[in-house]
Structures are given as C-alpha cells and as structure tokens.
C-alpha positions in Angstrom: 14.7 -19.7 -9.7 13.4 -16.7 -12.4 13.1 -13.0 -11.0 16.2 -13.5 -8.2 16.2 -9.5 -7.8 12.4 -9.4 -7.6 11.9 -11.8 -4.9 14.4 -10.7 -2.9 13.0 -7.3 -2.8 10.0 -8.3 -2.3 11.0 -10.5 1.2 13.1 -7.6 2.4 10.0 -5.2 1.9 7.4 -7.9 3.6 10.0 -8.3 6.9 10.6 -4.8 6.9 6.4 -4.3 7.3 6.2 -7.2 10.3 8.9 -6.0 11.7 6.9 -2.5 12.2 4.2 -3.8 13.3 2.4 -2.9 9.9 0.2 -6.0 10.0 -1.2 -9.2 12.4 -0.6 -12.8 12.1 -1.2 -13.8 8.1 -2.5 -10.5 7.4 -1.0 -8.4 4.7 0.8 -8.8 1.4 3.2 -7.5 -1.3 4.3 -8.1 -4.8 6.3 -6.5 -7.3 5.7 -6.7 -11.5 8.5 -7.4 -13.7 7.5 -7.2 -17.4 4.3 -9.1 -17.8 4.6 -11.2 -14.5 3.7 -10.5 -10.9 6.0 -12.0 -7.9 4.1 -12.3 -4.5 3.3 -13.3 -1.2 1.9 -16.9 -0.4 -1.2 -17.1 1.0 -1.4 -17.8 4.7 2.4 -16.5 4.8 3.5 -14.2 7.5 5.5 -11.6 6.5 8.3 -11.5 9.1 9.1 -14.9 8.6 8.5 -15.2 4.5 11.3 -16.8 2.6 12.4 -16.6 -1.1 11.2 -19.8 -2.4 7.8 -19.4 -1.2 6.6 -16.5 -3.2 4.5 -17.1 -6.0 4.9 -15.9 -10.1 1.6 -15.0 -11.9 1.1 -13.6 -15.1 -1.3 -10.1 -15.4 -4.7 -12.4 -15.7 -3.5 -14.2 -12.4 -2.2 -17.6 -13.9 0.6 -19.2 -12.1 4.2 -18.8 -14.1 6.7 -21.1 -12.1 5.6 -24.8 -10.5 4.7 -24.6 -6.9 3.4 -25.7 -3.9 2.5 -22.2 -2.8 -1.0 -20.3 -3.6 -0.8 -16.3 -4.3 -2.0 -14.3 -1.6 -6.5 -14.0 -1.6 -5.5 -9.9 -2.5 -4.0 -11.2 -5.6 -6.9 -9.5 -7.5 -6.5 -6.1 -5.4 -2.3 -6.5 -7.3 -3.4 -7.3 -10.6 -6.2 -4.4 -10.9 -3.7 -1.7 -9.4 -0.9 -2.7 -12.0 -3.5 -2.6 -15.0 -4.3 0.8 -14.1 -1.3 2.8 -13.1 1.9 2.6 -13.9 3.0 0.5 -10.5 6.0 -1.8 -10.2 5.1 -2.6 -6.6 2.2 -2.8 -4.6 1.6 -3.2 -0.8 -0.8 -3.9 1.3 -1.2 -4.3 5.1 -3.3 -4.2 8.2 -1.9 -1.3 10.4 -4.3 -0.7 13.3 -4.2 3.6 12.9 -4.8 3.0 9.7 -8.3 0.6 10.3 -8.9 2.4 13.5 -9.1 6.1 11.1 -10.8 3.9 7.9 -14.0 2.7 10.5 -15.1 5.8 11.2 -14.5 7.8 8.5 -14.9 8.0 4.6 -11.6 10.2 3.6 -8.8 11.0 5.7 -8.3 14.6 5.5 -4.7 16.2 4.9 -3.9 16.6 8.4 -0.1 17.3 7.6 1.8 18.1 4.7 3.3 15.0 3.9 0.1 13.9 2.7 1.0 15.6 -0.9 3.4 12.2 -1.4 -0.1 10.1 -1.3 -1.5 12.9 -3.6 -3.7 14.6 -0.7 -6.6 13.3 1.0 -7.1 9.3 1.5 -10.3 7.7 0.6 -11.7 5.1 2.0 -12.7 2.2 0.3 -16.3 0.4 1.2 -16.0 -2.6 3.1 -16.1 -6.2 1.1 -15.3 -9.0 1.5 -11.3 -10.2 1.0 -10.6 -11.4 -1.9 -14.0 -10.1 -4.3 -14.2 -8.3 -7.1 -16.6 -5.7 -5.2 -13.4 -5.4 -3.1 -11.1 -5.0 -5.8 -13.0 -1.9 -7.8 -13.9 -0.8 -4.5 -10.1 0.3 -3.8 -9.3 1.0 -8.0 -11.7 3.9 -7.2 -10.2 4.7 -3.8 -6.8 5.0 -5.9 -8.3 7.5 -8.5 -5.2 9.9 -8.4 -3.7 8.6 -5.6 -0.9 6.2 -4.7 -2.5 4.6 -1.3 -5.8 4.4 0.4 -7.8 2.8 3.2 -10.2 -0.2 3.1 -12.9 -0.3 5.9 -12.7 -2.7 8.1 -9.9 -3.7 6.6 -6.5 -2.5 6.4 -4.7 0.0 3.6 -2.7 -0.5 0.5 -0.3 1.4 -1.7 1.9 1.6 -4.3 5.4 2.9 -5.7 8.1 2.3 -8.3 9.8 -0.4 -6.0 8.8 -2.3 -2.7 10.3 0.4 -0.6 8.6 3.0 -2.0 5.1 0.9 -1.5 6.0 0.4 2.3 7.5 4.0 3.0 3.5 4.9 1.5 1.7 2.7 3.9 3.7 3.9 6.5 3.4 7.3 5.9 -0.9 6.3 5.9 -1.1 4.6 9.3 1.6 7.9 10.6 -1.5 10.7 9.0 -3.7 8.0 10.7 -2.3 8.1 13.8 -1.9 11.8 14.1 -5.2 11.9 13.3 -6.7 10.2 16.2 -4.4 12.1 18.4 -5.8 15.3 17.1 -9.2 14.3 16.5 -9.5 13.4 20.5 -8.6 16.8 21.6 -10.2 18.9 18.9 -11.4 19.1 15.2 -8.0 18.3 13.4 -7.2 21.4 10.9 -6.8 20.7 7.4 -5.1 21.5 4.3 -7.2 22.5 1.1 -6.4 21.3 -2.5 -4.0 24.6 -3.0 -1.9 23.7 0.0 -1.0 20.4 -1.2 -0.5 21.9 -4.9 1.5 24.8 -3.0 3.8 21.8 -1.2 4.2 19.9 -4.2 5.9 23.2 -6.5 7.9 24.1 -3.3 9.2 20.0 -2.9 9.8 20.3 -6.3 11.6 23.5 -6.7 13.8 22.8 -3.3 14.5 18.9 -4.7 13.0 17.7 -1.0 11.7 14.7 0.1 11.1 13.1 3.8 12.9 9.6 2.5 16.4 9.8 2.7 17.9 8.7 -0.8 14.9 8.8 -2.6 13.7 11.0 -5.2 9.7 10.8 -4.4 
C-alpha cells in the first residue's frame, strides 16, 4: 500500500471531524497531496468510521493511481482545483451546521473575533451549486481568493493547510466565528474588525510568536 504516512493522516483527520460533530451521515471529505498524487476519502464513506484501505489515490487531473474498489469522494474536483491554485498539502471539507446555518443567510462572514486573521479575515460565501459541478468548484476557488477557508451556501465549508490538522483546526475555527456569530447576531448587530485590525493582529502574532493551536506554528 503507496503513501502509508498520507493515509494515515488523512483517517486520523476525517475521525477527528465526525467525532466533533463537523459533519452528518456521508457528508464531508478530506485529502492530502503528496508530490503529484492526491490521497482521499471514498465516496459514500463516513468519516468516523473510515479505514485505511478505503481511501482512494488520484493523480492532479483526477485519474485513479492505485487499483480499487473504492470511488473518490463527488468534491474530488473542489480538492484538485484548491491544490492547483495554492500551495495546499491538505484540504478539508465538511458540513458543520453554524457554519451552513451563518453561509444561508449571508454572503461574507464578518471578522467577528480576532482569530479570524488565521483564515485571512472575513469568510466568503460561496454561491450555491450543485455537489460535485464545476460551477461549484470555481464558485469556492473564488471564495478562497486570499484565504485559507470559506463557506458554501446551502452547503457546508471547506479549508485548507500544510497538513490534515491544520485543514480541520481551520474548519473548526469557521463553524466557532460562525457560531459566535449567531449568538451575537440574535441579541444585537455583531461588531466587527476592519482590514487594519486583522493586519494589526497578524504583526502583533508575529512579533509575540503566538498562535491559538498548541504546537503549531500557524
């Protein structure tokens, strides 16, 4: 079996999403690039429950690599298109109900708390298509523009980092600004930072070496 350290990241990552709660029944996938090939979620797999040797190997143009009884996940074009225009090495995406909830009824998700700097500032939403199109797909390449996660209406949310960890701790931290949100957004008009907040957070992370994930540098 090729790309041992790859899969197993990549199952650790998808149970570490159903486990939060990140997603519902089949809903949601993850993958993770190694050179020119792509290792990902089956579709129809759910992520709590995923195993090794049902993830599937794909080249950038979406050709299957290894024999298998398996089909990539119907977002496999939503993976390729984010990994042929940023520099990704893993890519999540799930179906967190803050995160749909917030993408419904707006079109960005304003920086409602500092943390959003690590997405790159506000979220964008991207217009609803159908799963699986290629409307959907350079409806969320645009969404990204300068960002490392955003929203899909009706839909769910993806991101993604150097690793599988770094993907999920982003679509985390989404349906948490998503969440907090709501909350504020049923009591009053949320506050918001502007453009030189976030670049004011950014310098100040930077110069005091923080970061809200433990162990990591970003």
């Amino acid at each position: 079996m090729r790309f041992t350290d790859e899969r197993a990241a990549v199952v650790a990552a998808s149970h570490r999403l159903g486990r939060a709660g990140m997603t519902h029944g089949t809903g949601g996938n993850l993958s993770m690039r190694h050179g020119d090939h792509v290792v990902l979620t089956p579709s129809g797999c759910r992520l709590a429950d995923v195993t090794v040797d049902q993830l599937v190997v794909v080249d950038l143009d979406g050709t299957i690599a290894d024999d298998t009884t398996f089909r990539p996940t119907s977002e496999l074009r939503i993976h390729l298109d984010v990994y042929r225009q940023t520099s990704a090495t893993a890519v999540a995406h799930a179906h967190p109900v803050a995160s749909i909830a917030v993408a419904n009824i707006l079109d960005e998700l304003p920086v409602v708390h500092y943390t959003a700097a690590l997405i790159g500032g506000s979220i964008r939403v991207a217009p609803y298509a159908v799963f699986g199109s290629r409307a959907l797909g350079d409806a969320v390449a645009t969404a990204l523009t300068d960002r490392t996660a955003a929203l899909m209406r009706n839909h769910g949310s993806v991101a993604y980092g150097d690793d599988p960890d770094m993907a999920c701790d982003r679509i985390e931290l989404v349906d948490w600004l998503a969440d907090l949100y709501l909350r504020s957004a049923a009591v009053a008009p949320p506050a918001a930072l502007t453009d030189d907040d976030i670049a004011e957070v950014v310098v100040t992370a930077l110069q005091r070496q923080y970061t809200p994930f433990p162990g990591r540098n970003a």
